[in-house]
C-alpha positions as CSV (number, residue, x, y, z in Angstrom):
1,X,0.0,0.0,0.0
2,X,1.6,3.2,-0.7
3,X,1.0,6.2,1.6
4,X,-1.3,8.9,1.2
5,X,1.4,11.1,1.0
6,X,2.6,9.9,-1.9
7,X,-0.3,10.4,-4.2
8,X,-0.4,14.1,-5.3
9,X,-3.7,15.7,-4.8
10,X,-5.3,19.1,-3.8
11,X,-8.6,20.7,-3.7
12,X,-10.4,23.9,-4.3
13,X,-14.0,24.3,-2.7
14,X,-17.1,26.9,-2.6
15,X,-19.4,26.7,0.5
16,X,-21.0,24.0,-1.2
17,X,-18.8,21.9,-2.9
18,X,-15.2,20.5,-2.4
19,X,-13.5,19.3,-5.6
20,X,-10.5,16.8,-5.1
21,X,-8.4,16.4,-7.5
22,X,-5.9,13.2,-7.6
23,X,-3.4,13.1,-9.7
24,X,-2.7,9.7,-11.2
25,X,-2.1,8.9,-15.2
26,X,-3.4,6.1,-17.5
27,X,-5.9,5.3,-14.7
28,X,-8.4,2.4,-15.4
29,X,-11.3,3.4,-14.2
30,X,-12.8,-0.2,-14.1
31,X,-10.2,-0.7,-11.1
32,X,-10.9,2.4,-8.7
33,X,-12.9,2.2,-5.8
34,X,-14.1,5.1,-3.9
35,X,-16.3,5.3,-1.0
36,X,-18.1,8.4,1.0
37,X,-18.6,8.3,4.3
38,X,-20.1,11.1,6.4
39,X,-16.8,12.2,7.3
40,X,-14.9,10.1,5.8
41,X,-13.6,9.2,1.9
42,X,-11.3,6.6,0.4
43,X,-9.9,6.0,-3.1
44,X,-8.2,2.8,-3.8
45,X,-6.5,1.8,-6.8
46,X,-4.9,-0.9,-7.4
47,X,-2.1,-1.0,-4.9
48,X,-2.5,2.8,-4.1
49,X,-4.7,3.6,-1.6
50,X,-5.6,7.9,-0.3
51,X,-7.6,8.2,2.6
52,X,-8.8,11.3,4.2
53,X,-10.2,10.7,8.0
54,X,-12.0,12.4,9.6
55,X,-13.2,15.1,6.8
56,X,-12.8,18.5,8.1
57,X,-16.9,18.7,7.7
58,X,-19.4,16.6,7.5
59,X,-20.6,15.3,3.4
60,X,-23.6,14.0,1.7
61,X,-22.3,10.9,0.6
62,X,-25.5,9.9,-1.7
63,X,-24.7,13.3,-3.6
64,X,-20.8,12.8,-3.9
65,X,-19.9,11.7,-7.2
66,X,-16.2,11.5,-9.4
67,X,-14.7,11.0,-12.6
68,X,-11.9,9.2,-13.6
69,X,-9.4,11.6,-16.4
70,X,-6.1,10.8,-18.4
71,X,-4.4,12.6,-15.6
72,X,-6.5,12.9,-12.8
73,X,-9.4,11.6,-10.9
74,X,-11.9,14.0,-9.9
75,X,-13.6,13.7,-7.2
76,X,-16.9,16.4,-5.8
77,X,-17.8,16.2,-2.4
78,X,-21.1,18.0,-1.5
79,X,-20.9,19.4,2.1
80,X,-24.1,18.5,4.0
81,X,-23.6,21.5,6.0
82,X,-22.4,25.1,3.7
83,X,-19.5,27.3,4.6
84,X,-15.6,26.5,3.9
85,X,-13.6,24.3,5.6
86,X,-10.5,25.4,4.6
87,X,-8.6,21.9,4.5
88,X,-9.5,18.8,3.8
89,X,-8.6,17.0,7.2
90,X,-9.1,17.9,11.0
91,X,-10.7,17.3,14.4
92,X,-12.6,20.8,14.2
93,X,-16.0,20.4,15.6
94,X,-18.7,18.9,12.8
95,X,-21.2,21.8,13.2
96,X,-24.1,18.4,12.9
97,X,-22.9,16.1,15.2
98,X,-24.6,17.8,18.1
99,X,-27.7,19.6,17.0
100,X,-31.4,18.2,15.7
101,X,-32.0,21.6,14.1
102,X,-30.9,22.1,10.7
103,X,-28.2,24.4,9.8
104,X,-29.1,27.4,8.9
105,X,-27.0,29.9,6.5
106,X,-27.5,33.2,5.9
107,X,-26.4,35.3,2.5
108,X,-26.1,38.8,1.6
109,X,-26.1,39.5,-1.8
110,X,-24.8,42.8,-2.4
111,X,-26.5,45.2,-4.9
112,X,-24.6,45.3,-8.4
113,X,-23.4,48.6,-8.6
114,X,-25.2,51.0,-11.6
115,X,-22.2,51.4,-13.3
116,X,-24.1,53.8,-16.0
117,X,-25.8,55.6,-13.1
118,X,-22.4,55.9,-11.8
119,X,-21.0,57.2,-15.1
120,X,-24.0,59.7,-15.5
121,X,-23.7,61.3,-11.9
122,X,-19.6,62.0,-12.7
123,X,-20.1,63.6,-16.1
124,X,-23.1,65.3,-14.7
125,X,-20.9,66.7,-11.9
126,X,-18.1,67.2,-14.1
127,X,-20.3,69.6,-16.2
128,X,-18.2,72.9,-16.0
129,X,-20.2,75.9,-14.5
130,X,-20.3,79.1,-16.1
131,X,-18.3,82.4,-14.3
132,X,-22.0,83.5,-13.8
133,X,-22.6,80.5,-11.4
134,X,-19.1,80.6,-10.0
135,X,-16.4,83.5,-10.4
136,X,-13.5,81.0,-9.4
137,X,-14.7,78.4,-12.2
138,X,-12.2,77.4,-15.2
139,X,-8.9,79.1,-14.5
140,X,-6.8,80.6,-17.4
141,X,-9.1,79.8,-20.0
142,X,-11.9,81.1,-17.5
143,X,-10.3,84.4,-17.1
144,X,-9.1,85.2,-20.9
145,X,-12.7,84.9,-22.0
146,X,-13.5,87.0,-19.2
147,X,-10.9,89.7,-20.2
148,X,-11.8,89.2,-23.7
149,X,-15.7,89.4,-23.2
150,X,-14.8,92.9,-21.3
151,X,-12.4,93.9,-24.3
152,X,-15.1,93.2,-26.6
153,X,-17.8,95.2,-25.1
154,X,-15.3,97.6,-24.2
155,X,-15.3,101.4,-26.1
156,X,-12.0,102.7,-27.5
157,X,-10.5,104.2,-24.4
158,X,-11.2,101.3,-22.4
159,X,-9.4,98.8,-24.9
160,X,-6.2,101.4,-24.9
161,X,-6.0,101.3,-21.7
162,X,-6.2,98.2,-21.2
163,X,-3.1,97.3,-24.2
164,X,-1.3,100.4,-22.6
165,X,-1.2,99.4,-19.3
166,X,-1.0,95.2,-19.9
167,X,2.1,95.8,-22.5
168,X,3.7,98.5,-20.0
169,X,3.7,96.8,-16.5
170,X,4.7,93.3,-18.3
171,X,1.6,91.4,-17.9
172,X,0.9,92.6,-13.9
173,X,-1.6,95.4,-14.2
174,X,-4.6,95.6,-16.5
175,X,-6.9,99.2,-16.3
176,X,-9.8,100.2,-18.1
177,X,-9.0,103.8,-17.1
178,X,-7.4,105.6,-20.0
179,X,-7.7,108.9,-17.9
180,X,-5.3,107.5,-15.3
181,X,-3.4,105.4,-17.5
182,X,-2.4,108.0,-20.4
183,X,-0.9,110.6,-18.1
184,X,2.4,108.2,-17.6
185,X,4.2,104.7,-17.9
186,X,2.5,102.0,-16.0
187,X,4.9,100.3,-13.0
188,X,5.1,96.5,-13.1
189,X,3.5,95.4,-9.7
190,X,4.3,91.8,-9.2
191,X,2.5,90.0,-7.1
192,X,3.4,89.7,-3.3
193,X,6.3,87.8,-2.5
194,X,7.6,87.8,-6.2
195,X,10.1,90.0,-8.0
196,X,10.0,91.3,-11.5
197,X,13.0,90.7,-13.6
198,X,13.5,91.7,-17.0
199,X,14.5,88.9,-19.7
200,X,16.3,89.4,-23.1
């Protein structure tokens, strides 16, 4: 008899099911025996031999089926009692042994997520205000069609005085006074904490 160690296996299982895969080639299926017990399962063939005991949960043995592969024999165990076991083998308490009263299990499904909803509410938000609704809205672009709207609507003084004093103080004062701004050059005022330097 060869030990159970010997013969490769593993398993993967939802809170239903256990599937138990053995790995053996060139099996003949005519010469393997498996039996279910409650907690209890044993595969024999030919001189090798895999028994798990005791089951880490209790199994439905009417319900447990296999089937035999090329490389592999599969075997599905259907868990009399759901949740995950997470191993095949163990003394942990069989949540049946001691109570009449079925088990009961509980599930949450969890809403699937309105991913066009979702999509909607983002664009929707994302939809840029106008500088009527908000004065702080859209940055640069924001602020040159301000200044160009007021340019624009602007009469002839107010558009010199505006190039005047833009051109003169490098960018850092803009006036729509052409009274004030024709009598002399406009000073660059940087803004606080910064210092003008001329580049060329």
């Amino acid at each position: 008899m060869a030990a159970a160690a010997a013969l490769r296996h593993e398993f993967y299982e939802t809170d239903e099911k256990l599937t138990l895969s053995i790995f053996q080639k060139g099996v003949d299926a005519s010469q393997v025996s498996i039996q279910f017990g409650p907690r209890r399962f044993s595969y024999t063939q030919g001189e090798t031999t895999l028994v798990l005991e005791p089951l880490k949960g209790q199994i439905v043995p009417d319900k447990c089926e296999y089937s035999v592969g090329k490389v592999k024999v599969e075997v599905r165990l259907v868990k009399a009692a759901a949740g995950r076991w997470g191993g095949l083998i163990g003394d942990s308490p069989d949540p049946l042994a001691n109570s009449a009263a079925p088990a009961v299990t509980t599930t949450s499904v969890k809403p699937r997520k309105n991913w066009d909803g979702i999509t909607t509410t983002i664009l929707s938000s994302d939809k840029e205000k106008t500088s009527d609704e908000d004065p702080n809205v859209g940055g640069d672009s924001t602020l040159n069609s301000f200044f160009q709207k007021i340019y624009g609507d602007a009469d002839e003084d107010t558009k010199r005085a505006m190039m005047k004093s833009y051109q003169e103080s490098g960018g850092t004062t803009l006036s729509t006074n052409w009274d004030e701004v024709k009598r002399s050059r406009v000073e660059v005022k940087p803004p606080q904490g910064s210092e003008w330097r001329a580049w060329g």
